[in-house]
N, C-alpha and C positions, 0 to 999 in steps of 0.2 A: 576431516573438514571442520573446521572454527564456526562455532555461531557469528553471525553477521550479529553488527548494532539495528536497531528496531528503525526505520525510517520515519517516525514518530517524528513530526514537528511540533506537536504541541495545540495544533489547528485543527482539532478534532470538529470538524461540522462535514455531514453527507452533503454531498448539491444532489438536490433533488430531482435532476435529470440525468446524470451520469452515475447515479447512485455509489461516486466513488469519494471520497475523504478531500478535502479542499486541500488539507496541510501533504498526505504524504502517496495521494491516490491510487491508497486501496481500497478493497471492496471490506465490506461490514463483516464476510465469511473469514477473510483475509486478516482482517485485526483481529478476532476472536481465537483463530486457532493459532494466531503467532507466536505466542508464550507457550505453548506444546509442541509446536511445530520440532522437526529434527533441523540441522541444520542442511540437510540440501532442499530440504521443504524453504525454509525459507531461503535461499539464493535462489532459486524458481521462480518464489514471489517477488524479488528482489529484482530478476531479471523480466518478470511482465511487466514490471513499473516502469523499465525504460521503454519495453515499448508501447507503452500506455500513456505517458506523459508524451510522446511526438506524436501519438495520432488523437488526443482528447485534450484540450482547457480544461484542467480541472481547478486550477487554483483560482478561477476567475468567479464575483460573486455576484 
């Protein structure tokens, strides 16, 4: 299994109610271990994000 690309936009800011990343809505635990992570660790992550971004506005400021 291939490392995924990072979902990294570049809009690094927490909203401070959803405590998830504005630019690519992960959590702070989630951006930390991404650059160690294995690659099915991150498709996991990859795959909460879709279902996090239908049930949360995170991009909104």
């Amino acid at each position: 299994m291939d490392h995924p690309p990072s979902p990294c936009t570049g809009t690094c800011t927490l909203d401070p109610f959803t405590k998830l990343c504005r630019g690519c809505a992960r959590t702070i635990e989630e951006i930390m271990v991404w650059p160690s992570a294995s690659a099915a660790q991150k498709h996991a992550i990859l795959g909460a994000l879709g279902d996090r971004l239908q049930s949360v506005s995170v991009r909104s400021k």
